[in-house]
MOPAC internal coordinates of N, CA, C and O (Angstrom, degrees):
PM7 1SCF
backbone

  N    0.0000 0     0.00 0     0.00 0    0    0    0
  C    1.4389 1     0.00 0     0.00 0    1    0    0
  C    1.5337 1   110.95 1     0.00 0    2    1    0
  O    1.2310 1   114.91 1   153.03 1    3    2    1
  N    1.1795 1   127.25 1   -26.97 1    3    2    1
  C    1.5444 1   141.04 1  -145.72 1    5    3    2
  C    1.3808 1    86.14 1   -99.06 1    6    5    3
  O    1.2310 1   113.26 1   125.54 1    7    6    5
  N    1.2903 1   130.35 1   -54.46 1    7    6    5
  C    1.5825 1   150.65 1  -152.09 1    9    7    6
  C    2.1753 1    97.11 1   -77.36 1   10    9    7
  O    1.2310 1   127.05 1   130.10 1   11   10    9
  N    1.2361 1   104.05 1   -49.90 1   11   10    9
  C    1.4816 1   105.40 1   168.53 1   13   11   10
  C    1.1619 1   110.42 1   -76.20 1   14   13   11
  O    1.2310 1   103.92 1   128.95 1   15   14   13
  N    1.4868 1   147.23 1   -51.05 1   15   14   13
  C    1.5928 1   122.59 1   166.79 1   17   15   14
  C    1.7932 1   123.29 1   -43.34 1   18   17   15
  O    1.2310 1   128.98 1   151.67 1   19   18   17
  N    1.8136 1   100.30 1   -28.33 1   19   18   17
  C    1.5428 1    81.98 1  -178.70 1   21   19   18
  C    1.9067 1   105.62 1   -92.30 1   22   21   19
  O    1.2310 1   125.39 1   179.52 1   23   22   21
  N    1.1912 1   107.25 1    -0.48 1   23   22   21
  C    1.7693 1   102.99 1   167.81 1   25   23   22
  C    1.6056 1   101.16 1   -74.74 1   26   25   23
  O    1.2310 1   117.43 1   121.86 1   27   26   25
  N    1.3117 1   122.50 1   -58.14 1   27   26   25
  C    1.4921 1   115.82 1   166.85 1   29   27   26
  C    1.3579 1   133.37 1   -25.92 1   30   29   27
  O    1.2310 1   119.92 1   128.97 1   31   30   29
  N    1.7309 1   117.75 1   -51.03 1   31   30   29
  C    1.2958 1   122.19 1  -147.57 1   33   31   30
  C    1.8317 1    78.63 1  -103.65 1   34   33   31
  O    1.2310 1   121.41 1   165.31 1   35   34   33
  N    1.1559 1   114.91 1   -14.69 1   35   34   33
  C    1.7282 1   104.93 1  -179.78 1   37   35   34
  C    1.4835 1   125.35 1   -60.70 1   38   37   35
  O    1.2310 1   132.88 1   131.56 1   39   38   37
  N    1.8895 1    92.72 1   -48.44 1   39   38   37
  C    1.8158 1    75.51 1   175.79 1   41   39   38
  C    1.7199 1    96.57 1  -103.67 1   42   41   39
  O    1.2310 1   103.47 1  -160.81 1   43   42   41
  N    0.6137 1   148.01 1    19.19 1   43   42   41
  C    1.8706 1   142.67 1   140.55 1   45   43   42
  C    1.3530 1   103.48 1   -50.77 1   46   45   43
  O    1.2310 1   125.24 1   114.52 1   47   46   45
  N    1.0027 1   107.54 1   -65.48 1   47   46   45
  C    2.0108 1   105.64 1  -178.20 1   49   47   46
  C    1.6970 1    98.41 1   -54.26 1   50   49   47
  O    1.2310 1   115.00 1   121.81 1   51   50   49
  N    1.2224 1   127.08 1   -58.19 1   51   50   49
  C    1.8798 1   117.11 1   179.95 1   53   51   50
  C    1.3117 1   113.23 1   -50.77 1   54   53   51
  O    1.2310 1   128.96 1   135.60 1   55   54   53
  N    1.6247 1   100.35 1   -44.40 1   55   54   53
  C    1.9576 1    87.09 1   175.33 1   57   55   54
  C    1.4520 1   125.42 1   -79.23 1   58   57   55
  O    1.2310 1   117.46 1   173.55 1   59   58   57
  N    1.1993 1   122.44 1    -6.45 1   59   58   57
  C    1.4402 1   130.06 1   169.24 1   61   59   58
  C    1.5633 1   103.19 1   -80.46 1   62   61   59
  O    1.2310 1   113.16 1   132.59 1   63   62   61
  N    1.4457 1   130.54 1   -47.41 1   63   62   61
  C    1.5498 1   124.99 1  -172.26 1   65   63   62
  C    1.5330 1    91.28 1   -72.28 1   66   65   63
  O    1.2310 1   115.28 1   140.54 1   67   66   65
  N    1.0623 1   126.55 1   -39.46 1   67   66   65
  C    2.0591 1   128.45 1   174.88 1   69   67   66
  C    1.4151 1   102.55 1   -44.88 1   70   69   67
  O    1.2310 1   121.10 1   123.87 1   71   70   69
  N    1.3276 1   115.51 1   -56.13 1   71   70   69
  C    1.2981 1   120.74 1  -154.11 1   73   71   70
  C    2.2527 1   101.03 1   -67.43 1   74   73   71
  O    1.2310 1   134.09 1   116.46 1   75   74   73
  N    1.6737 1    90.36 1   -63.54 1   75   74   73
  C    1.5136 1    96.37 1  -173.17 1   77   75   74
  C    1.8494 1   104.62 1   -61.04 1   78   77   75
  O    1.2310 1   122.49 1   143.40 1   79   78   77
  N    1.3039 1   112.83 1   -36.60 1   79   78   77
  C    2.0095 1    96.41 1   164.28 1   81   79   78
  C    1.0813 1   120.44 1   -64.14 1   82   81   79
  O    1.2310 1   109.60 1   164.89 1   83   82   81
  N    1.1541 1   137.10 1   -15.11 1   83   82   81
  C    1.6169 1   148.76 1   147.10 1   85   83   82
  C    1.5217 1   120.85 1   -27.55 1   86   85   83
  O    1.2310 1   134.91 1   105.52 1   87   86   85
  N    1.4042 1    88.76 1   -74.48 1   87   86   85
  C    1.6463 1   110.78 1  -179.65 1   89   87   86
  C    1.7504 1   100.44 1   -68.61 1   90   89   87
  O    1.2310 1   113.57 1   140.20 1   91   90   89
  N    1.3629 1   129.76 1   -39.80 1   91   90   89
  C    0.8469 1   110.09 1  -158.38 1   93   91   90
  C    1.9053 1   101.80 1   -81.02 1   94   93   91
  O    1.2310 1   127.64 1   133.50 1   95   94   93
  N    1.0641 1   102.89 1   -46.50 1   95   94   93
  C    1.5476 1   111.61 1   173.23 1   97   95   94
  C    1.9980 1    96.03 1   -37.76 1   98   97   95
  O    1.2310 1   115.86 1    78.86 1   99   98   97
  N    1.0980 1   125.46 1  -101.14 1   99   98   97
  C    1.4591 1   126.15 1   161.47 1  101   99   98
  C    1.7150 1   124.37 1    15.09 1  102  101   99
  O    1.2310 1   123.56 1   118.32 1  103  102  101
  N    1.7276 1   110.78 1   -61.68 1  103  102  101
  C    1.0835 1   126.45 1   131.08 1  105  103  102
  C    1.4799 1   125.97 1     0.42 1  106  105  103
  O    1.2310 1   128.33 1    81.37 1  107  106  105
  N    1.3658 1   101.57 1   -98.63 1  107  106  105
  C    1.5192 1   122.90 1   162.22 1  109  107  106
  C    1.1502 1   138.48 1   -37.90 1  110  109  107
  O    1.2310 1   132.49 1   139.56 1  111  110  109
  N    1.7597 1    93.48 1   -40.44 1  111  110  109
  C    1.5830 1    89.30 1   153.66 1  113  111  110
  C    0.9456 1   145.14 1   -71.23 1  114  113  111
  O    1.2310 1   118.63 1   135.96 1  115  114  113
  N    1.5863 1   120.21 1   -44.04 1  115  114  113
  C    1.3059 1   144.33 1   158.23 1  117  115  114
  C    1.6373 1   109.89 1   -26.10 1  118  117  115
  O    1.2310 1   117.64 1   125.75 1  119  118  117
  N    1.1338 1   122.11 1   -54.25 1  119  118  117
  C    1.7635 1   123.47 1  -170.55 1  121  119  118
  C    1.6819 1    94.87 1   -93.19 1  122  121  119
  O    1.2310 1   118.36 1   145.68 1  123  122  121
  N    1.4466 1   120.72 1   -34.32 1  123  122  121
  C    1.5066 1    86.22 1   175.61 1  125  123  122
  C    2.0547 1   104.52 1   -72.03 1  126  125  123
  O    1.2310 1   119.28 1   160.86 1  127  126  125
  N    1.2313 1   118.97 1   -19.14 1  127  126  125
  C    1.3115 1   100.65 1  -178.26 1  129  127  126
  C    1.6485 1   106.25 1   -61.99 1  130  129  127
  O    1.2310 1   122.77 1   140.65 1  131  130  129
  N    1.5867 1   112.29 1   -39.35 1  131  130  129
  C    1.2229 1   100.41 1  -172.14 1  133  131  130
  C    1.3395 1   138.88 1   -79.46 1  134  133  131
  O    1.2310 1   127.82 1  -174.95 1  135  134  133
  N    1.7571 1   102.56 1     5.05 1  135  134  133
  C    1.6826 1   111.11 1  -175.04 1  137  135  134
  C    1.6144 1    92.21 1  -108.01 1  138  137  135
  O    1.2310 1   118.35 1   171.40 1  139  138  137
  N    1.7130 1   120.74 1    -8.60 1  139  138  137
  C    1.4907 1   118.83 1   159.66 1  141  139  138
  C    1.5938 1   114.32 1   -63.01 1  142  141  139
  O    1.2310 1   115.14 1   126.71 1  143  142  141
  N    2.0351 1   126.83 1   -53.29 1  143  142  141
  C    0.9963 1    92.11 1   146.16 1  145  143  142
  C    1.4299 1   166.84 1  -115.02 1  146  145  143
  O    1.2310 1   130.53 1  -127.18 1  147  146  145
  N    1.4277 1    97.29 1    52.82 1  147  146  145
  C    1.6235 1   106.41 1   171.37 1  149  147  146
  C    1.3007 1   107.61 1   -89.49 1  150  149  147
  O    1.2310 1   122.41 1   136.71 1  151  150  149
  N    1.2926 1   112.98 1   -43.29 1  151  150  149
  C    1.7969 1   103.98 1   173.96 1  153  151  150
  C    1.7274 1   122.03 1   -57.71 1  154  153  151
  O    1.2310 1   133.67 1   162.31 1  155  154  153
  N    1.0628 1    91.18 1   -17.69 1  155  154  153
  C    1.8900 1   114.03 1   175.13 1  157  155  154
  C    1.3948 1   110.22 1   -73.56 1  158  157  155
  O    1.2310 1   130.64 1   137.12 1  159  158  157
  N    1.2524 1    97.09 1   -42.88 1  159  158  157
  C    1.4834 1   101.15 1   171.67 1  161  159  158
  C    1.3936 1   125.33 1   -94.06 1  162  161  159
  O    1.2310 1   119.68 1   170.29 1  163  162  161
  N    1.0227 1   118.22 1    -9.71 1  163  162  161
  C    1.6002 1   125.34 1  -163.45 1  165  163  162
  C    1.9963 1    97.00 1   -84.69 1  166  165  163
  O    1.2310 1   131.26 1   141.50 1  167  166  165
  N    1.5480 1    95.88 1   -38.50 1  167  166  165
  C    1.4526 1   109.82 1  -170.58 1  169  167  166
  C    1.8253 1   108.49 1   -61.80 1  170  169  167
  O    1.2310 1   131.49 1   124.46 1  171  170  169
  N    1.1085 1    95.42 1   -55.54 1  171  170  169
  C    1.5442 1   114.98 1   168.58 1  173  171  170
  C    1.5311 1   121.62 1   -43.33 1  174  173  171
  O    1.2310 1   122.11 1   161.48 1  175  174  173
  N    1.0478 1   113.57 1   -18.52 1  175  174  173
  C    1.9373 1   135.80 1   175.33 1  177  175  174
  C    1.1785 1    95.42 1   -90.31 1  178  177  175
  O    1.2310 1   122.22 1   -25.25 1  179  178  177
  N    1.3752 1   113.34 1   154.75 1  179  178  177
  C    1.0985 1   130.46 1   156.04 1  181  179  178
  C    1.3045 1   150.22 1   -61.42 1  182  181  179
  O    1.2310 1    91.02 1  -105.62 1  183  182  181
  N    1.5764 1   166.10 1    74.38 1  183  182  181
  C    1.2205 1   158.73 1  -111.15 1  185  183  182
  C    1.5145 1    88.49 1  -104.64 1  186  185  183
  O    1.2310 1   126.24 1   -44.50 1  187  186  185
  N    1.4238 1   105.60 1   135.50 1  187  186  185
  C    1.4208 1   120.74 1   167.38 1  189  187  186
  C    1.7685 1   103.93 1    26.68 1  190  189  187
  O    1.2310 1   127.40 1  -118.69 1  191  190  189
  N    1.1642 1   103.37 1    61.31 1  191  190  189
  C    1.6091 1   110.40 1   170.49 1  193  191  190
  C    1.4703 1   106.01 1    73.73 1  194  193  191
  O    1.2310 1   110.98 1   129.59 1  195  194  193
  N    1.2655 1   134.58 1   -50.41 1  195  194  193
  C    1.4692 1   147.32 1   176.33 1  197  195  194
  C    1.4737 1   110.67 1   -39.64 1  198  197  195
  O    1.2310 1   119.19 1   -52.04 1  199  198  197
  N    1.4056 1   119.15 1   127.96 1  199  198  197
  C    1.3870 1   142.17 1   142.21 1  201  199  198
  C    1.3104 1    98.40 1   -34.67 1  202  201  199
  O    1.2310 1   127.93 1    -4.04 1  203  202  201
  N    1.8224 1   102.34 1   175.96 1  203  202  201
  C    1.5592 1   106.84 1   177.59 1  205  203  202
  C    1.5606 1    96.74 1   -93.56 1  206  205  203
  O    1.2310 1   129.37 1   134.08 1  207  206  205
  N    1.5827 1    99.55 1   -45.92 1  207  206  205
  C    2.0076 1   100.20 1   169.67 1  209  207  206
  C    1.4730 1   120.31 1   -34.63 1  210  209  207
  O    1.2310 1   123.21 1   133.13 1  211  210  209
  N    1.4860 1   111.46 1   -46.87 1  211  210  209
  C    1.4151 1   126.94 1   178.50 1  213  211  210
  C    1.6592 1   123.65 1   -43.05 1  214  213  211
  O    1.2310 1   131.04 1   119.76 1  215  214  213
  N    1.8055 1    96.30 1   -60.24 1  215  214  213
  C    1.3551 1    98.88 1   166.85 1  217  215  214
  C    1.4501 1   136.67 1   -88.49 1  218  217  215
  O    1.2310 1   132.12 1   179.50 1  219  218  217
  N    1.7199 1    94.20 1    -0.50 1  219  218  217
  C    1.4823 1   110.48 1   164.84 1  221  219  218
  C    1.6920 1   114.33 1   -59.57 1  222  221  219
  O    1.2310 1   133.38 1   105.28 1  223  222  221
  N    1.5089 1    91.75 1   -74.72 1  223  222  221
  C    1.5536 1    94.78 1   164.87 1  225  223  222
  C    1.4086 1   152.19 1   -67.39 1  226  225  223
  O    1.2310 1   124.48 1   166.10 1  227  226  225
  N    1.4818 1   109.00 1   -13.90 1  227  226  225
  C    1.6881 1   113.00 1   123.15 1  229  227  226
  C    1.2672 1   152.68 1   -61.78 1  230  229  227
  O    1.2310 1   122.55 1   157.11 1  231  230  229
  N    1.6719 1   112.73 1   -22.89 1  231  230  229
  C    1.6481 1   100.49 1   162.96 1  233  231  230
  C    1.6311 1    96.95 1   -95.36 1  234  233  231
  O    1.2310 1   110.31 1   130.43 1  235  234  233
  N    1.0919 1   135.81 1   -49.57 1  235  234  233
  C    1.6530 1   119.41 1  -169.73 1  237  235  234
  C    0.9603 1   135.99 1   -48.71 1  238  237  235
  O    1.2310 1   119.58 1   145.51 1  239  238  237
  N    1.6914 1   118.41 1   -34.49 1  239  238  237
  C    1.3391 1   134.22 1   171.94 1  241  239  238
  C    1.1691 1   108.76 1   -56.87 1  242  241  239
  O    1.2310 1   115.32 1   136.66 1  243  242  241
  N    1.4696 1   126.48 1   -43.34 1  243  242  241
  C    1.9743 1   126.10 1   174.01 1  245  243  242
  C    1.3654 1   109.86 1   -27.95 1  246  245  243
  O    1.2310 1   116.75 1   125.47 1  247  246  245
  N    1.2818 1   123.79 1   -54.53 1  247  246  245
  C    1.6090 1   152.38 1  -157.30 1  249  247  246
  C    1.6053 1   110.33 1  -106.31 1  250  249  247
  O    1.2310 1   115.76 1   139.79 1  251  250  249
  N    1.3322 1   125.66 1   -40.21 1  251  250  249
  C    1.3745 1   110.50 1  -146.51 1  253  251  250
  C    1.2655 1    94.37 1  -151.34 1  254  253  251
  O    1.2310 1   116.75 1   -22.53 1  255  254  253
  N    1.6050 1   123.79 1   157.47 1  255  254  253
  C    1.2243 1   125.68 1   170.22 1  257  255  254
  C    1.4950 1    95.54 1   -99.11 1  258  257  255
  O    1.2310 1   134.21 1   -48.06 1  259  258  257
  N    1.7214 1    90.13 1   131.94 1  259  258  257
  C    1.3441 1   112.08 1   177.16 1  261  259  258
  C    1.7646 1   127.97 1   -30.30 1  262  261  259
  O    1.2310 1   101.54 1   -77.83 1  263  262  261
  N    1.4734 1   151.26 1   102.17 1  263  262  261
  C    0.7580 1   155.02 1   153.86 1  265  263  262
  C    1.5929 1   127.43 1   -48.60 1  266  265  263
  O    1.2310 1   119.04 1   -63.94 1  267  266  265
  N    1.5679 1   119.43 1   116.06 1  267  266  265
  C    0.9508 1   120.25 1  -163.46 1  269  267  266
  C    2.2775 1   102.76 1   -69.24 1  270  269  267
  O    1.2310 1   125.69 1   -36.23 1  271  270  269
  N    1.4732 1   106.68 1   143.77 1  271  270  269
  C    1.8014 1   109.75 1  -172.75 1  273  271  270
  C    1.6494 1   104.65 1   -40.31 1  274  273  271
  O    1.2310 1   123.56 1   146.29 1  275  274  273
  N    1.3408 1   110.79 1   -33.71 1  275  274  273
  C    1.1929 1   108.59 1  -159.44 1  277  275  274
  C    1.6421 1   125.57 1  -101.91 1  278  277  275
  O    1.2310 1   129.83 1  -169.22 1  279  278  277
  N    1.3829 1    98.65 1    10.78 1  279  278  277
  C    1.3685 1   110.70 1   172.54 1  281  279  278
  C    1.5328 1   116.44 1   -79.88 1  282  281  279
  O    1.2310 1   113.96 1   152.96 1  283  282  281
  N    1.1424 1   129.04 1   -27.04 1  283  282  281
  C    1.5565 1   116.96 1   158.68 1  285  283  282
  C    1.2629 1   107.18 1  -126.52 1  286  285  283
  O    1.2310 1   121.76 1   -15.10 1  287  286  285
  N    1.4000 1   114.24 1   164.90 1  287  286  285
  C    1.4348 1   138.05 1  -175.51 1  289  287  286
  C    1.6882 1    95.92 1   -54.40 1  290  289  287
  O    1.2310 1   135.95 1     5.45 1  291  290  289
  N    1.4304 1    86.74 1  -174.55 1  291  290  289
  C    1.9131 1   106.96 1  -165.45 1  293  291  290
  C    1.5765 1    91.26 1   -93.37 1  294  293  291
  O    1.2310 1   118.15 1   137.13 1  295  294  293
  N    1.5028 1   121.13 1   -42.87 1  295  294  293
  C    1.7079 1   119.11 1  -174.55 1  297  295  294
  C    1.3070 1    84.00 1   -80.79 1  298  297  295
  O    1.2310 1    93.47 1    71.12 1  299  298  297
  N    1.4864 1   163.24 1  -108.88 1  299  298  297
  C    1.5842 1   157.16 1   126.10 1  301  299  298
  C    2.1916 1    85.55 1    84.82 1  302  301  299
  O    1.2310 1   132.34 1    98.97 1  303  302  301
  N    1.4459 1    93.77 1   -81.03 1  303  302  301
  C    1.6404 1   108.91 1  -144.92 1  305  303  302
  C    1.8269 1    87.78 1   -79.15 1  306  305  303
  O    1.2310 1   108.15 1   172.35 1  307  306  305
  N    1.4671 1   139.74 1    -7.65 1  307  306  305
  C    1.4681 1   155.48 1  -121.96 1  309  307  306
  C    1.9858 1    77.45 1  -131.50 1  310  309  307
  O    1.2310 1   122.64 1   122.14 1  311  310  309
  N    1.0792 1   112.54 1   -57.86 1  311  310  309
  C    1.6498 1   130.13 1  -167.36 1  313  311  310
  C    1.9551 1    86.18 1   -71.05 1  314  313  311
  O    1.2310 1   127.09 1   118.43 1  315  314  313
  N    1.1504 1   103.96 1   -61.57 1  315  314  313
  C    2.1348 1   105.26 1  -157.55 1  317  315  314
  C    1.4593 1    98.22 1   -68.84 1  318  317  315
  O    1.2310 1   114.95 1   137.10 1  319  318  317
  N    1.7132 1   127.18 1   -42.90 1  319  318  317
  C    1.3581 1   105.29 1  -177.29 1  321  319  318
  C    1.4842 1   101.29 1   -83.47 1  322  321  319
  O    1.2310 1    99.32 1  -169.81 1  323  322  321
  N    1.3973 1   154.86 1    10.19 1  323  322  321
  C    1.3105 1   129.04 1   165.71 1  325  323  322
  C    1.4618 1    99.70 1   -86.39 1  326  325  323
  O    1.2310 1   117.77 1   143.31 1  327  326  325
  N    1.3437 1   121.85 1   -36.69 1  327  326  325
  C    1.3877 1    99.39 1  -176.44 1  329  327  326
  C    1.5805 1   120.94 1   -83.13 1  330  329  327
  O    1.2310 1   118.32 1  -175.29 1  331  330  329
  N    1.3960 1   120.80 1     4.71 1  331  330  329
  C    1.0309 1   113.21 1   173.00 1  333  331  330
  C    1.4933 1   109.32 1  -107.34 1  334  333  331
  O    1.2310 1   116.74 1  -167.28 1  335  334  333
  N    1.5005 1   123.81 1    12.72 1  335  334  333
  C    1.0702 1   110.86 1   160.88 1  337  335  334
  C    1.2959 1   129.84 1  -107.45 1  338  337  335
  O    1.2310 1   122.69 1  -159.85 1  339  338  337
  N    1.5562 1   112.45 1    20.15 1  339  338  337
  C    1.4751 1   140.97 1   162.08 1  341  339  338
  C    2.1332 1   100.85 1   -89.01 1  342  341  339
  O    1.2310 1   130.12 1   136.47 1  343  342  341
  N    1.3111 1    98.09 1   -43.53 1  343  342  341
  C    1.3554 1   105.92 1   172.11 1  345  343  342
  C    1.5274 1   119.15 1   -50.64 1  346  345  343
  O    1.2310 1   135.70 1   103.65 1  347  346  345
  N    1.5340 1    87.21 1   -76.35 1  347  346  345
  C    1.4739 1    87.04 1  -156.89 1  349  347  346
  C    1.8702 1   104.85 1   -95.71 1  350  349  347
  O    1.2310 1   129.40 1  -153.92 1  351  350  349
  N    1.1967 1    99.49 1    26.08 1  351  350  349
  C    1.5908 1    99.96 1  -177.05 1  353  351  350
  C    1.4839 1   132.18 1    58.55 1  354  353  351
  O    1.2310 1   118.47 1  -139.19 1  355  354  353
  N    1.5778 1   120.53 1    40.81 1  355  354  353
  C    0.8202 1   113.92 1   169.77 1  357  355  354
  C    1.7161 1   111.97 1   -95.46 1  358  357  355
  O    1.2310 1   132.76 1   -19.12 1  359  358  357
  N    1.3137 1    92.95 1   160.88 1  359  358  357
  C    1.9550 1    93.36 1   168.07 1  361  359  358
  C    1.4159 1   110.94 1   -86.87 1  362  361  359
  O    1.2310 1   127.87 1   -10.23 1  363  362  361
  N    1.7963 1   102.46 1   169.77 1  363  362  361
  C    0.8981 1   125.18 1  -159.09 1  365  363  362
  C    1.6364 1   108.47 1   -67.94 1  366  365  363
  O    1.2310 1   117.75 1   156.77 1  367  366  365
  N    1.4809 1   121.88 1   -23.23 1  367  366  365
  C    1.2710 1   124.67 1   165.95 1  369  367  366
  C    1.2225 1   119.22 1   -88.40 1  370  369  367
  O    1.2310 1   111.23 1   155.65 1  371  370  369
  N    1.3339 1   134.12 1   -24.35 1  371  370  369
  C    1.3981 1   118.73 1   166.30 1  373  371  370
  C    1.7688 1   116.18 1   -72.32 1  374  373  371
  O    1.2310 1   124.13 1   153.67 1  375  374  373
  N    1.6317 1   109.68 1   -26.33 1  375  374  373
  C    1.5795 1   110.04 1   164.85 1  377  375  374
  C    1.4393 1   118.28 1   -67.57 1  378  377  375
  O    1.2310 1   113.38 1   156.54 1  379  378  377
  N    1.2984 1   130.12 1   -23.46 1  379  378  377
  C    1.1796 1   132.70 1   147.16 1  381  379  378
  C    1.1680 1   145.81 1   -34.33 1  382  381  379
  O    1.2310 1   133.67 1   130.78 1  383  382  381
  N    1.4915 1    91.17 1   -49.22 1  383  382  381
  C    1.6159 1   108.32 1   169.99 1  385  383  382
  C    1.3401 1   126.86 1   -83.98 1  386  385  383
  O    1.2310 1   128.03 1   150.30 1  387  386  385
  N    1.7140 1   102.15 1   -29.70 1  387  386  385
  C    1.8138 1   111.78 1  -179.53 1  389  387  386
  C    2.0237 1    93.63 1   -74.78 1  390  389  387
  O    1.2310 1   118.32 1   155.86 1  391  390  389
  N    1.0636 1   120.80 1   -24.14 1  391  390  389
  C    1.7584 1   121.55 1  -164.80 1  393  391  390
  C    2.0390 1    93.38 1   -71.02 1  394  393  391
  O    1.2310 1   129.23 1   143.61 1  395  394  393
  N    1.3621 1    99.82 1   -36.39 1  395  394  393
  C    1.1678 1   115.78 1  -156.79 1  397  395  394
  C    1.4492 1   110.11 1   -65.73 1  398  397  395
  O    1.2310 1   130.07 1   125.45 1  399  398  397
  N    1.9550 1    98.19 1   -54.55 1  399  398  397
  C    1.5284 1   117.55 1   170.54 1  401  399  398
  C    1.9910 1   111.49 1   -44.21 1  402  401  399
  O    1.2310 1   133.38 1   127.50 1  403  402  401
  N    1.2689 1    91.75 1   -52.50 1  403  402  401
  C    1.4433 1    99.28 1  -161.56 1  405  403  402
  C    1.8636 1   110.18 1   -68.12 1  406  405  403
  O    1.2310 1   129.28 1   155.83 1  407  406  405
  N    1.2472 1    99.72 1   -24.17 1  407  406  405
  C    1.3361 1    97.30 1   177.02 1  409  407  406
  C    1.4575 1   117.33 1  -107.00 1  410  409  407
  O    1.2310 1   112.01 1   175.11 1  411  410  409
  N    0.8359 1   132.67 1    -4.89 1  411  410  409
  C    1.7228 1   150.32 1   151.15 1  413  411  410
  C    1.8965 1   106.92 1   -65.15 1  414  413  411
  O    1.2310 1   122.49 1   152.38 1  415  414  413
  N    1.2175 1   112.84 1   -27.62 1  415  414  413
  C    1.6950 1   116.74 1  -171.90 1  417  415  414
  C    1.4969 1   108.03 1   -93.26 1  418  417  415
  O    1.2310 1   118.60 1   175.68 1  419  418  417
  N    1.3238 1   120.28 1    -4.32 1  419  418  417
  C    1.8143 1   108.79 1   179.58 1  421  419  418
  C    1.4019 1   109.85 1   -96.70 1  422  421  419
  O    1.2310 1   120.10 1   180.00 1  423  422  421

């Protein structure tokens, strides 16, 4: 009798830890969807009053003659502002906004 309650309670206990990693995974998704769109939105705002063009064409010009939006692709311009914002020190929201400018302008 003892030996069939613990075949019972064996997979009951797997479908209950199934069930709550379920929800919790679900969870997880839910808030990473929702800090996907705040960063969506955060980019779309303005930094310290500045457009994304604004701070585009204030940090690049230091370094580089201005590049017209449409000279590289959207993954292209996605690749040049992450590494130039290890470069030239911008944050992660003003690279947001210059990724944003450049691919919103073709």
């Amino acid at each position: 009798m003892i030996a069939t309650l613990n075949f019972i309670r064996v997979p009951v206990i797997g479908l209950v830890l199934f069930v709550l990693a379920g929800l919790a995974w679900n969870a997880s998704a839910d808030s990473r969807e929702k800090r996907q769109k705040q960063d969506a939105s955060s980019a779309s705002d303005s930094y310290m009053g500045l457009s994304g063009e604004e701070i585009w064409s204030n940090n690049c010009l230091r370094c580089h003659n201005i590049r017209p939006p449409t000279m590289y692709s959207n993954a292209q311009w996605d690749v040049i502002v992450h590494h130039m914002r290890i470069r030239a020190n911008i944050t992660g929201q003003e690279q947001r906004a210059i990724v944003e400018f450049l691919k919103s302008s073709k």
